[in-house]
C-alpha positions as CSV (number, residue, x, y, z in Angstrom):
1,X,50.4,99.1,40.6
2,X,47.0,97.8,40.2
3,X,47.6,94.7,42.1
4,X,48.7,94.9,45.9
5,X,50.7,91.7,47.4
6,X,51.1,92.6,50.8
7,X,49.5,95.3,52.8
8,X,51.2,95.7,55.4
9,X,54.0,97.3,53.4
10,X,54.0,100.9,52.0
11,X,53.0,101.1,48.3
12,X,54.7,100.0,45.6
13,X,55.9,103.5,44.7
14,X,58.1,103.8,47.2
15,X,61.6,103.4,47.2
16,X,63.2,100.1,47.9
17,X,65.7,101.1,50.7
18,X,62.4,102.7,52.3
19,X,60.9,99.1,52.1
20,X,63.3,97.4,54.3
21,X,61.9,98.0,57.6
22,X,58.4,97.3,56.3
23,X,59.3,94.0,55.1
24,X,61.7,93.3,58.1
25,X,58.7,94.2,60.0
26,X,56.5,92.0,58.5
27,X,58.7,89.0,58.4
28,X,59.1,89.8,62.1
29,X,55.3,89.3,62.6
30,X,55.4,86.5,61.4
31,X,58.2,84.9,63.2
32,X,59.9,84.5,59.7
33,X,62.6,87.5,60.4
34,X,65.8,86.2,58.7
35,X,69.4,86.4,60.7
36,X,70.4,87.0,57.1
37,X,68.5,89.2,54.9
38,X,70.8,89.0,51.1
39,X,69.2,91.7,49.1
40,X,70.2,93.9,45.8
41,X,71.8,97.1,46.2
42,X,68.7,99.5,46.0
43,X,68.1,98.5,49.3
44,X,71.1,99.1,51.1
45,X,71.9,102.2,52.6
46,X,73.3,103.7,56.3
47,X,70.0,103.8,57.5
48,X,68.8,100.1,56.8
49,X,71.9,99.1,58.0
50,X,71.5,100.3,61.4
51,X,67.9,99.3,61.6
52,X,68.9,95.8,59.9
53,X,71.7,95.8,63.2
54,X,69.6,97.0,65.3
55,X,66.8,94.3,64.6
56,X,69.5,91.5,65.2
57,X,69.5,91.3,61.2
58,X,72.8,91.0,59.0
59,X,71.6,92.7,55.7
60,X,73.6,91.5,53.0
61,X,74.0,93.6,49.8
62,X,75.9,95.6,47.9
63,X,75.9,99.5,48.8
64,X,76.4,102.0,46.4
65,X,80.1,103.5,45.9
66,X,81.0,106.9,46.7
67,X,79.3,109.6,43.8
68,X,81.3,112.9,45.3
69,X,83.5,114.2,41.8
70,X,86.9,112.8,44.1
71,X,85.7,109.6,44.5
72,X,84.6,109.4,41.1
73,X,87.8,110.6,39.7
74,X,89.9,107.9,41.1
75,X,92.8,109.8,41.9
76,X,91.0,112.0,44.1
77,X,90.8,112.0,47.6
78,X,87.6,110.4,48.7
79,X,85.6,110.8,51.9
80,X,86.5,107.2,52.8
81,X,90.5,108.4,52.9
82,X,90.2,110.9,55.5
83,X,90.0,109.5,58.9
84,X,87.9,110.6,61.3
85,X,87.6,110.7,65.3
86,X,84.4,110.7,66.8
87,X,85.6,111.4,70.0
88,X,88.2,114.5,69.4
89,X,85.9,115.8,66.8
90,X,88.8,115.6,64.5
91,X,89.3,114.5,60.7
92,X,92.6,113.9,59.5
93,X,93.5,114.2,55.6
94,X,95.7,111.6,53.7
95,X,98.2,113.7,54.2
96,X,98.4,113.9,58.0
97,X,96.6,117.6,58.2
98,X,93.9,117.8,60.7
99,X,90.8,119.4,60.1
100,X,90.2,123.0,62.1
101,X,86.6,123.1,62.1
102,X,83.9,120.5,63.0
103,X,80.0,121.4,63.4
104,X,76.6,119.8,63.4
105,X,73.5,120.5,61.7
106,X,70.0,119.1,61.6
107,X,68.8,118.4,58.1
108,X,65.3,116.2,57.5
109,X,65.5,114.8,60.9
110,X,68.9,113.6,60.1
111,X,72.5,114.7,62.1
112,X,75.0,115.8,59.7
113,X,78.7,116.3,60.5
114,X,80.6,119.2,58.6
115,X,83.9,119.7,58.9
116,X,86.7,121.9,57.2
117,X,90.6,121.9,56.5
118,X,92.3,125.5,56.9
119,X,92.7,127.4,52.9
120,X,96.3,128.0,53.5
121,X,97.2,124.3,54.2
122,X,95.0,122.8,51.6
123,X,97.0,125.5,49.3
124,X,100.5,124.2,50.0
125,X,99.3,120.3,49.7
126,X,100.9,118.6,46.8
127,X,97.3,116.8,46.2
128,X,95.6,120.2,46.4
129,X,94.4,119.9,42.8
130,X,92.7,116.6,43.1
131,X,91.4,117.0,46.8
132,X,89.6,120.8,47.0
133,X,86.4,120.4,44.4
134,X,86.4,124.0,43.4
135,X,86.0,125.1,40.0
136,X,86.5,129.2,41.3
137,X,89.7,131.0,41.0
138,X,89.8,131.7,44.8
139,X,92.0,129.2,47.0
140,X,89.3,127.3,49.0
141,X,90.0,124.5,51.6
142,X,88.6,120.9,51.5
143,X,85.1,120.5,53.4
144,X,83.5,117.4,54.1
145,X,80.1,116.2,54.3
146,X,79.8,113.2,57.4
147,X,76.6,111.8,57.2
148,X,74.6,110.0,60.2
149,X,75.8,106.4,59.4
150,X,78.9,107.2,57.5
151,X,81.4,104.3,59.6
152,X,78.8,101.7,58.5
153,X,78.7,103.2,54.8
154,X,82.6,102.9,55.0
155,X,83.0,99.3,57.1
156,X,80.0,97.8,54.3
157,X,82.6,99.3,51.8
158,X,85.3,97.3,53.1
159,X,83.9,94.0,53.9
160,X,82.2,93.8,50.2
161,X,85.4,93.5,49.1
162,X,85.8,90.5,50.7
163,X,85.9,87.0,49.3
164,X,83.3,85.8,52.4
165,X,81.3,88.5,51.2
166,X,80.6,87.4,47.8
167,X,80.5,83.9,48.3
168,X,77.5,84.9,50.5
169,X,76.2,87.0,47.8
170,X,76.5,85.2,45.6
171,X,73.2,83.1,46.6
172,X,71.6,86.6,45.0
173,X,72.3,85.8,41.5
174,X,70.1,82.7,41.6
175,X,67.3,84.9,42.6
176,X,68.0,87.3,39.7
177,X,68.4,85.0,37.3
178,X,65.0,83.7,38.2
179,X,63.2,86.8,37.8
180,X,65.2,87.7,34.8
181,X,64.1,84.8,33.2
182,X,60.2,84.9,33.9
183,X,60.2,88.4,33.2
184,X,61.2,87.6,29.8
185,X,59.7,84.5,29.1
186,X,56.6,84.1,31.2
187,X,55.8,87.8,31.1
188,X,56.2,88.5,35.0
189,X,55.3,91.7,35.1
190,X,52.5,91.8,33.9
191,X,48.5,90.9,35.5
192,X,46.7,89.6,33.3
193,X,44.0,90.1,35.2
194,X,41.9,93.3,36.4
């Protein structure tokens, strides 16, 4: 961008859930931090949801579904149907099977949790075919990927459901509509001046 409106947060080429500290940041400087910060869905991850908490900041916005190929499917078995203990270092299947393996690893500075189901009781499950994502001919059981703020992924899942949620959200579509408008219109988007 040729035209820089605030400093103090990182370029414009970065992405937006990377902006939300910044601008939380910011805002915080200037005794303007919001209890409430409603923003779109590109901003919205685990990670700015814990710092948002952590800041004393409710971020409201929509967070992206699940993209694994169950999820997806919709009559898959999703990461969000397992359930998983923390404490026992457990994960148990929809259909009652615990998991037998749980490790961590270290990737990019961020904890991830792996887990895995045993082949031969994956093999006898009746949902076998729409759980295990494997495109081999070799029986495989299901893994799972946990990531660092996976329960706040899956409670932000929940709650958007709600009707509270999106009658708070819905204050958004003023904003959009705004900016839809004048980028239209009034050419937003564009300086026209060097």
């Amino acid at each position: 961008p040729q035209l820089i409106t605030d400093a103090r947060v990182t370029l414009a080429t970065t992405a937006d859930y990377q902006q939300t500290e910044s601008i939380q940041h910011a805002l915080q400087e200037r005794n303007l931090l919001p209890e409430t910060h409603i923003v779109d869905n590109g901003y919205v991850i685990g990670a700015t949801l814990a710092s948002s908490t952590a800041n004393g900041v409710d971020l409201i916005g929509p967070i992206k579904p699940d993209s694994n190929k169950q999820a997806r499917a919709k009559t898959g078995t999703a990461l969000d149907d397992f359930d998983i203990d923390y404490n026992l270092k457990q994960v148990r299947c929809p259909q009652g099977h615990t998991s037998t393996a749980w490790h961590t690893t270290d990737e990019h500075g961020k904890t991830f949790i792996h887990v895995s189901f045993d082949v031969q009781t994956c093999i006898a499950c009746p949902l076998y075919a729409v759980c295990v994502n494997s495109n081999e001919k070799r029986a495989r059981g299901r893994t799972l990927q946990i990531g660092p703020h996976h329960a706040l992924i899956k409670q932000r899942r929940q709650v958007q459901k709600t009707a509270d949620f999106r009658h708070t959200y819905r204050r958004r579509s003023g904003i959009e509509a705004t900016l839809s408008a004048m980028v239209r219109t009034q050419g937003l988007r564009f300086a026209r001046f060097k």
